[in-house]
C-alpha positions as CSV (number, residue, x, y, z in Angstrom):
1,X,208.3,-41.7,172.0
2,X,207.6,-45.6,172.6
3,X,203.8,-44.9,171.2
4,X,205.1,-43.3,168.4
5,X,207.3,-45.8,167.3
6,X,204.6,-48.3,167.7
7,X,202.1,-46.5,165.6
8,X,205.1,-46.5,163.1
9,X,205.5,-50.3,163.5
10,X,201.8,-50.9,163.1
11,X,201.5,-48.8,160.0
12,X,204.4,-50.1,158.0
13,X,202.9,-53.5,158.7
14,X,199.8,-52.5,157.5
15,X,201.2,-50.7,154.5
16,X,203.2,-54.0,154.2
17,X,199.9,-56.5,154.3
18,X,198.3,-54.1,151.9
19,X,201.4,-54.3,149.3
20,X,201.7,-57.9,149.4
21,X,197.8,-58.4,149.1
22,X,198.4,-55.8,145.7
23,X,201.3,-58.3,144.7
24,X,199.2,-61.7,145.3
25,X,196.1,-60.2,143.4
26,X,198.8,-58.9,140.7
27,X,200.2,-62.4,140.6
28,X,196.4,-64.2,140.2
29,X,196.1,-61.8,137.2
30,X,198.7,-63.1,135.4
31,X,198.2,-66.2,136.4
32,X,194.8,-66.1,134.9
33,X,195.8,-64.6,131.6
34,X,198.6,-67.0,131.6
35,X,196.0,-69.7,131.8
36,X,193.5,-67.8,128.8
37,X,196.3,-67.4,126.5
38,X,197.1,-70.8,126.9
39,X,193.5,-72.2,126.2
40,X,193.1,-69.8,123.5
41,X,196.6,-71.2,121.3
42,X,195.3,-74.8,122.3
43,X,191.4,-74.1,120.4
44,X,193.6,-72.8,117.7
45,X,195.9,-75.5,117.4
46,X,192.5,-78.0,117.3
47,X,191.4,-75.9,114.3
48,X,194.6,-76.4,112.5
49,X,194.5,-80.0,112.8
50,X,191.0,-80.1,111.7
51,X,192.1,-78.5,108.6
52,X,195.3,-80.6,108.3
53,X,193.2,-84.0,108.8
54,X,190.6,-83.1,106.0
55,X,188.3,-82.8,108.9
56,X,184.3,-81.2,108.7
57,X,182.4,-79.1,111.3
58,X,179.0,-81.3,112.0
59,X,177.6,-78.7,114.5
60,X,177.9,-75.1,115.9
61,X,176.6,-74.6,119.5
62,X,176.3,-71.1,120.8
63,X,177.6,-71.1,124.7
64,X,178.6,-69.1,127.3
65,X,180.9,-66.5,125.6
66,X,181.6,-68.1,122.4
67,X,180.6,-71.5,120.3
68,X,181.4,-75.2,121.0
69,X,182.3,-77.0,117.8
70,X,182.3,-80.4,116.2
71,X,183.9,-82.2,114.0
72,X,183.2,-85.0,111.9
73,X,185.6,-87.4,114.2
74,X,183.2,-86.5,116.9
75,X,186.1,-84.3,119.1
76,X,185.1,-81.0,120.7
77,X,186.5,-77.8,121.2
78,X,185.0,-74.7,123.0
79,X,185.8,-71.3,121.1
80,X,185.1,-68.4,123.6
81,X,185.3,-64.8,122.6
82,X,188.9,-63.0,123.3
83,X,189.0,-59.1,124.5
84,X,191.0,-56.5,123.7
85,X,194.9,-56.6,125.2
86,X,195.3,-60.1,124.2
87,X,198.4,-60.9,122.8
88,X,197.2,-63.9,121.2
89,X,195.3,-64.0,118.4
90,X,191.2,-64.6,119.6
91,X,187.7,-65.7,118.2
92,X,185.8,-62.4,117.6
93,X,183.0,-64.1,115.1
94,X,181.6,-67.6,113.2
95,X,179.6,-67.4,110.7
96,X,178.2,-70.1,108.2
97,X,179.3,-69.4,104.5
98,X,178.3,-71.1,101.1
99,X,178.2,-74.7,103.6
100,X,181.1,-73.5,105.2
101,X,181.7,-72.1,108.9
102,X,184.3,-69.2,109.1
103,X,186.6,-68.5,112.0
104,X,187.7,-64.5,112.3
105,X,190.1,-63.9,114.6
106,X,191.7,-60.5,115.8
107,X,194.4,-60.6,113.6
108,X,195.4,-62.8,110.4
109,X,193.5,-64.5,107.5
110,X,190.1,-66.1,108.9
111,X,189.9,-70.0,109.0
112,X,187.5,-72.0,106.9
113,X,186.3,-75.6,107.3
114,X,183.7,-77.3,105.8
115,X,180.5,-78.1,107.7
116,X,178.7,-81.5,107.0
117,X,175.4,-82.4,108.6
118,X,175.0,-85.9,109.2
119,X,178.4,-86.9,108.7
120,X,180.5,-88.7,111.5
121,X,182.8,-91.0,112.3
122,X,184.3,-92.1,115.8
123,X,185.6,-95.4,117.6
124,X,183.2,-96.2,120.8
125,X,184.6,-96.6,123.8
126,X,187.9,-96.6,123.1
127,X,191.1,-94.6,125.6
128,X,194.0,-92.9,125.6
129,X,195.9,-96.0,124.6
130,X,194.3,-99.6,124.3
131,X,197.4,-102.4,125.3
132,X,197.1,-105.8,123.5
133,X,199.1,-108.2,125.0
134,X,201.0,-110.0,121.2
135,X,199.0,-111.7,119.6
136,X,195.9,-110.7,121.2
137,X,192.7,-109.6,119.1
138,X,190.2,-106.8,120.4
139,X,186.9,-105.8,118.8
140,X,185.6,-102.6,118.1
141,X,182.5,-100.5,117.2
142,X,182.5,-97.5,115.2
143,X,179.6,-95.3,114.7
144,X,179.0,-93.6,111.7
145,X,176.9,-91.5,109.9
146,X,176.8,-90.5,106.3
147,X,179.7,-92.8,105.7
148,X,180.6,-93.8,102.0
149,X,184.2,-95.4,102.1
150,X,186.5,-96.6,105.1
151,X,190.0,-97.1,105.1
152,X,192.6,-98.2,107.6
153,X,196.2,-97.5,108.8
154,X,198.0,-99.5,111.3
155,X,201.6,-100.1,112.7
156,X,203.5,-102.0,110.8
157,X,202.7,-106.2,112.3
158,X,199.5,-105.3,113.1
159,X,196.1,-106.3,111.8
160,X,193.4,-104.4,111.5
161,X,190.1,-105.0,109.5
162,X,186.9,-103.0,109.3
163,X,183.7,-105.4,109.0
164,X,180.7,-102.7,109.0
165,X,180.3,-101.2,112.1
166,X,182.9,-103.4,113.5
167,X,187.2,-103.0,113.6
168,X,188.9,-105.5,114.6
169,X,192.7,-105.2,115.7
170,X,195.9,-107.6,116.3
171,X,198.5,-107.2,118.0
172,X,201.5,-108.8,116.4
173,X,203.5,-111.9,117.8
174,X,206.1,-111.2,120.6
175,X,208.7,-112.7,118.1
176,X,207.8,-111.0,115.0
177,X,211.0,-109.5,113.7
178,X,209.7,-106.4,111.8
179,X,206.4,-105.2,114.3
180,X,206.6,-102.3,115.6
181,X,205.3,-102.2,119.6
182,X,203.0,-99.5,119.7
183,X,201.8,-96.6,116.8
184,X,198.6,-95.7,115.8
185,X,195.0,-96.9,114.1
186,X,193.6,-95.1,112.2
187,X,189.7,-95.2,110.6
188,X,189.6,-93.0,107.9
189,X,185.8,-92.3,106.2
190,X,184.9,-90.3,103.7
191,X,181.7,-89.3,102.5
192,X,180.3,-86.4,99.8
193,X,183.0,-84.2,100.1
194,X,184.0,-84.8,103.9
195,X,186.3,-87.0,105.5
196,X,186.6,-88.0,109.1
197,X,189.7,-89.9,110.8
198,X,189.1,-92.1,113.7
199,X,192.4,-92.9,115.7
200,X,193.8,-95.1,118.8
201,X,196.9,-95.4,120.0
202,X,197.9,-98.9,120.6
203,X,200.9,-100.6,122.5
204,X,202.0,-104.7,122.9
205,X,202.9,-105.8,125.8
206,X,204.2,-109.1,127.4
207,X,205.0,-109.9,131.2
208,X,209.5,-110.0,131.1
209,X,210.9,-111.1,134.1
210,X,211.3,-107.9,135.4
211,X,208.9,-105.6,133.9
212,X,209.5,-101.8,134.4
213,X,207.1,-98.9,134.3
214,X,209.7,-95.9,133.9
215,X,206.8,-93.6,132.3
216,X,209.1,-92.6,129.4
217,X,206.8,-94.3,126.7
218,X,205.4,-91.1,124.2
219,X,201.8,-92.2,125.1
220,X,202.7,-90.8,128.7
221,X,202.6,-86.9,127.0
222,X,198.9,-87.4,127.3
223,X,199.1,-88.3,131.2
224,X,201.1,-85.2,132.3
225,X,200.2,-82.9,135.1
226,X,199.9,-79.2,133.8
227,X,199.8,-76.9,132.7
228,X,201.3,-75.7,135.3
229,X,203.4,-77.4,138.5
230,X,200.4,-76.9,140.5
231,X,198.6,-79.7,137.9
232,X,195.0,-77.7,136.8
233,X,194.3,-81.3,135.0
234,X,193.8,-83.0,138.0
235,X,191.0,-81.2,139.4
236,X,187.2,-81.3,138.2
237,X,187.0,-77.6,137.5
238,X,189.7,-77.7,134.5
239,X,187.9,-77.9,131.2
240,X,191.0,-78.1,129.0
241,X,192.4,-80.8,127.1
242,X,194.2,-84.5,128.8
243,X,191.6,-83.8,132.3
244,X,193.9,-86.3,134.6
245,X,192.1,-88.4,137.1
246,X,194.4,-91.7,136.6
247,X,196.8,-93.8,134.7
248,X,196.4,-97.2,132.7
249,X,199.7,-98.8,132.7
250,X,200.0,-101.9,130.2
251,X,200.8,-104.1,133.0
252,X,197.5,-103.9,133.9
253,X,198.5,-101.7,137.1
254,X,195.7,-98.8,137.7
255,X,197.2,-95.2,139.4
256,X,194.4,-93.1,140.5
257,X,193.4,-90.0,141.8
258,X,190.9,-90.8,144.8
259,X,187.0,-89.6,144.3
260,X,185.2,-87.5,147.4
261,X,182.1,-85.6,147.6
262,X,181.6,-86.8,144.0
263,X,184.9,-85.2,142.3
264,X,188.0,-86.7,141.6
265,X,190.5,-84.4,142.6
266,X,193.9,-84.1,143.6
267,X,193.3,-82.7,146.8
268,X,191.6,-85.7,147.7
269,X,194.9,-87.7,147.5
270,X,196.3,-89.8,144.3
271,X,199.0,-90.3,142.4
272,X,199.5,-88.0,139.6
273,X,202.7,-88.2,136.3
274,X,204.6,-85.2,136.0
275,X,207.6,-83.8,134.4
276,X,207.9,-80.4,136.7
277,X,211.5,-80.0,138.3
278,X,211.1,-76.7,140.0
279,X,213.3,-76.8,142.7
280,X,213.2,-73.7,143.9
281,X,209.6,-72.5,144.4
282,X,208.1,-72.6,148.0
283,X,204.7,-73.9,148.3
284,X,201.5,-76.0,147.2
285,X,201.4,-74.1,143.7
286,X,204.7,-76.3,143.0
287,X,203.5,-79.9,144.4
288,X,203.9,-81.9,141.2
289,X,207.6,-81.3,141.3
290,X,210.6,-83.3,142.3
291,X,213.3,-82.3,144.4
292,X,215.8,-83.5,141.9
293,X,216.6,-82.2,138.0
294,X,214.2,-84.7,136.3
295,X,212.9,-88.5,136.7
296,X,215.3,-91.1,137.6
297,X,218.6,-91.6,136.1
298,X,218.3,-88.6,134.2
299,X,214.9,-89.5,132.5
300,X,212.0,-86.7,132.6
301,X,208.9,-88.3,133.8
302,X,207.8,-89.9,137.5
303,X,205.3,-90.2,139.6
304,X,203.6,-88.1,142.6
305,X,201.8,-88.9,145.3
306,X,199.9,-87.1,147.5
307,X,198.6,-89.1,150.9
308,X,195.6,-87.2,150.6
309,X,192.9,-87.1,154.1
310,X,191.5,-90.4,153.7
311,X,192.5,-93.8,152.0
312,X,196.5,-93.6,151.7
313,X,196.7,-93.9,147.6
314,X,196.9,-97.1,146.0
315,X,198.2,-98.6,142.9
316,X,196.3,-102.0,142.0
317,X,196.1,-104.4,139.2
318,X,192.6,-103.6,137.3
319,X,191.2,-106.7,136.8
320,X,191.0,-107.9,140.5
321,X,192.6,-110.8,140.0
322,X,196.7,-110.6,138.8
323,X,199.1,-110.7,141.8
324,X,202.9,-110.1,141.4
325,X,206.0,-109.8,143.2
326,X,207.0,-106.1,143.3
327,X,210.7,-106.3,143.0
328,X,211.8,-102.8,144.2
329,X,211.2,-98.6,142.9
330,X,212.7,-95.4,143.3
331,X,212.0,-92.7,145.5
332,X,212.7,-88.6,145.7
333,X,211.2,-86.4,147.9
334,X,208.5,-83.8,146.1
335,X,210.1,-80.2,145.6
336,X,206.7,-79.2,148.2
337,X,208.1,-81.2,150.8
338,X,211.4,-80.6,151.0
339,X,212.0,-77.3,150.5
340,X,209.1,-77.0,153.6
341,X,211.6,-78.7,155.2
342,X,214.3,-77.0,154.7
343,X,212.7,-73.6,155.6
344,X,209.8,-73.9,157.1
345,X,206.7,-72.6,155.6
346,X,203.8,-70.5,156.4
347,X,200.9,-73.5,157.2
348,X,203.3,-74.0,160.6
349,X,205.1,-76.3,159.2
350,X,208.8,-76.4,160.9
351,X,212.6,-76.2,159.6
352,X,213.7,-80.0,160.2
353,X,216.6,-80.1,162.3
354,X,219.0,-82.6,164.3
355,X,218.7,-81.0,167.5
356,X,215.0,-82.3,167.3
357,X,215.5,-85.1,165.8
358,X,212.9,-84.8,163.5
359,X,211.8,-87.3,160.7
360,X,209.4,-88.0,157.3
361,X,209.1,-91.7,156.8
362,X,206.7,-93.6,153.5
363,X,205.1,-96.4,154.5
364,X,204.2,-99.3,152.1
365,X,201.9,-101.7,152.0
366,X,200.7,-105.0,150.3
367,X,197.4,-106.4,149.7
368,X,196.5,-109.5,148.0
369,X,193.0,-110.0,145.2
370,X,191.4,-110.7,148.4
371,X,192.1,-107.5,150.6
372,X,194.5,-109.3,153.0
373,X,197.9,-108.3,154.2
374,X,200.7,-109.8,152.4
375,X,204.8,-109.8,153.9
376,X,205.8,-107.1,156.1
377,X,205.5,-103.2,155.1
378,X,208.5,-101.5,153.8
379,X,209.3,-98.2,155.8
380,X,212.0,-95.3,154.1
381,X,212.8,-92.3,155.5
382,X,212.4,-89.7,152.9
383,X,213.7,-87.5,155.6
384,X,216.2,-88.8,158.8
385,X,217.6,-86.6,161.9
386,X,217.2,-88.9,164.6
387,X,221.3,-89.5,164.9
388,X,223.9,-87.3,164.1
389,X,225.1,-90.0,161.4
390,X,221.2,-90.1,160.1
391,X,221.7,-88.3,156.3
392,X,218.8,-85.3,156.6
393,X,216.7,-84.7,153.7
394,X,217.0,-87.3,151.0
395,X,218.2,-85.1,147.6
396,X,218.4,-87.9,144.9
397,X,216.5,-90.9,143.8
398,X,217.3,-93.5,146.2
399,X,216.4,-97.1,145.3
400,X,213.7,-99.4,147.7
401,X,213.7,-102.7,148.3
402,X,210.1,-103.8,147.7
403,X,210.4,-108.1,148.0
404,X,209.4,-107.5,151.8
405,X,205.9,-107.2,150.5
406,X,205.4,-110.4,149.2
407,X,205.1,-112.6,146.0
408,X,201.2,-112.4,145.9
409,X,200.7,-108.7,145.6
410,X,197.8,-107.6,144.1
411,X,197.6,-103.4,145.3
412,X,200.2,-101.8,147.2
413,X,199.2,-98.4,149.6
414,X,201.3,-95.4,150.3
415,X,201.3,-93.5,153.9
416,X,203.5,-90.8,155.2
417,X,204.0,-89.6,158.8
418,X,206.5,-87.0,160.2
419,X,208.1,-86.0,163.6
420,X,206.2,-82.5,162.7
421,X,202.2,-82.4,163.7
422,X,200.4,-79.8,164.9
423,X,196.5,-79.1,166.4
424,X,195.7,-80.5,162.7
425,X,197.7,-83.2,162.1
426,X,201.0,-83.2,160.3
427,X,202.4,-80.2,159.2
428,X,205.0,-81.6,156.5
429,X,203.4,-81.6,153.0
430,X,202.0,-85.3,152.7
431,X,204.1,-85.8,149.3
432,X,206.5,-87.9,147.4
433,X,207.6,-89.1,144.0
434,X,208.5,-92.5,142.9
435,X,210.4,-93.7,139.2
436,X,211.2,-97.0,137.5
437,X,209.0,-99.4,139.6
438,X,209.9,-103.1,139.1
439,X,207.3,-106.1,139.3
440,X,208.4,-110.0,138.5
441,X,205.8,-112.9,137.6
């Protein structure tokens, strides 16, 4: 009877591996179709604002699956084909029409945009945002083809001229009473019966005596890990649009994602910006998430780090030179780390308890221009059983106190450790999230 009910243990289990193996690759599936349907409303959407700008097609590449197309402002877009059972509407054909190219999709009106040879227009060099501290002038070049009339928009206070091939931009004065702080420039061109717009966004900046980076600014939209909690635009395999591989703040601070075996990706260890609030999903496809219903003091965006297996991550001033006092942030623990934590997880990582008196502590850092240590590190428990009176897992923003570092700081470094490690190091997911971080002159 005892062999019996073994061979009945032993199959169920089986039965039980092979049903959740169905489930996971049932799961990938829609993960993946998820993903396609998503890619395929984005190429869409770039072909309706090509049509709403007045843009042209200047070339049609054949590819794997499909076309890559360009416009006349010199952005891309790869089409691919769609198949049958997909609910949104695909490519299925291009064809070149009377100087036109033709979009037919698998359902509705096809699209039509005119194609111009030898017609372009583009700002070189330029990213996401360019920051002017008021007042300040930078020089541009924009290359151009087939080019007959320019034109210009700007925010209102700023001054922009186009010289040639050269733009020049001002930021306004810090007391000028009707500029607006940041907007957009804009090159428009036209030429024989095509028009191209050029655009930047811009934002002024000046050092206050206790400047903030709360990552609420619009320009962050373009910086957010997605599309999915898992973050696909931080690794070097996503093709989509807003690739992620580090943020420009306007203080001049630089966030990055580290580069290893000749890919920046988040694996790697960096500090991504993220909007995800899933509290509630076990594991590393929900590690851009904070433990906590949104950002700091009920804003939506924050920071994530993730220590990574070599360099802890950094943030540093880009121009090797400026060093501040970093005044104080917040901190929240990642939704991936606390709720392994709280439960445990399948990697061996262990349910944190008092009777072990476990712990997960951040360690910060200071460095000045010249690589040496400034102050004293500042240590926070993001997680604290040691005494009975310790308060557990930390489940809201909690402020940190950041003067310890010093008043010369030029990069600051993030570390975790926990009470947890196993055969391979530690076991607790090496992440945490940080808001509204304060630096003085």
């Amino acid at each position: 009877m005892k062999k019996v009910f073994s061979l009945f243990i032993a199959v169920a289990l089986l039965v039980s591996g092979c049903y959740k193996d169905d489930i996971d690759d049932l799961k990938d599936r829609c993960d993946a179709l998820k993903t396609e349907q998503e890619r395929q409303a984005q190429a869409l959407a770039t072909l309706q604002n090509a049509l709403q700008n007045l843009l042209t097609v200047t070339n049609v590449t054949p590819v794997a699956d499909g076309w890559k197309i360009t416009f006349s402002d010199n952005t891309t877009v790869d089409l691919k084909h769609g198949k049958d059972g997909d609910d949104a509407p695909y490519i299925v054909q291009i064809n070149m029409v009377d100087g036109n190219v033709v979009f037919e999709f698998s359902e509705g009106e096809p699209m039509v945009i005119p194609m111009t040879e030898n017609f372009a227009c583009s700002i070189v060099g330029v990213t996401t945002v360019e920051y002017f501290e008021y007042g300040a002038t930078k020089v541009f070049t924009i290359a151009q083809s087939g080019v007959k009339n320019i034109a210009v928009t700007r925010p209102d206070g700023w001054r922009v001229s186009v010289n040639g091939n050269t733009l020049t931009v001002t930021a306004p004065a810090n007391d000028h009473p009707f500029a607006e702080r940041s907007g957009t420039v804009s090159v428009i061109a036209t030429g024989d019966h095509a028009t191209a717009i050029a655009a930047m966004r811009v934002f002024a900046w000046d050092w206050d005596e206790n400047y903030v980076i709360d990552f609420e600014h619009p320009h962050m939209l373009s910086y957010l890990a997605g599309p999915t909690a898992y973050g696909e635009n931080l690794y070097s395999t996503y093709t989509g649009a807003n690739r992620y591989i580090g943020y420009d703040d306007p203080s001049g601070l630089y966030m990055m994602i580290h580069e290893a075996w000749g890919a920046v990706d988040f694996w790697n260890g960096g500090i991504a910006i993220s909007q995800w609030n899933d509290m509630v999903t076990e594991g590393f496809a929900n590690q851009l998430s904070v433990y906590h219903s949104g950002g700091y003091g009920g804003s939506k965006t924050f920071a994530v780090v993730n220590r990574g297996f070599d360099d802890p991550p950094a943030i540093s001033f880009n121009d090797g030179e400026t060093e501040r006092t970093f005044d104080h942030f917040w901190v929240a623990n990642s939704a991936y780390a606390a709720l392994s934590m709280i439960y445990g997880d399948g990697f061996g990582a262990k349910i944190f308890s008092y009777d072990d008196q476990d712990w997960f502590k951040l360690t910060i850092t200071a460095f000045d221009k010249d690589e040496n240590p400034t102050g004293v590190p500042v240590e926070f428990y993001l997680a604290d059983f040691r005494t009975t009176a310790s308060p557990g897992i930390i489940t809201d923003w909690t402020k940190v106190d950041l003067v310890p570092l010093g008043n010369r700081v030029h990069t600051v470094k993030f570390d975790v450790q926990s009470s947890d490690v196993g055969d391979w190091g530690m076991n607790t997911p090496a992440y945490f999230c940080f808001d509204n971080l304060a630096i003085r002159k």
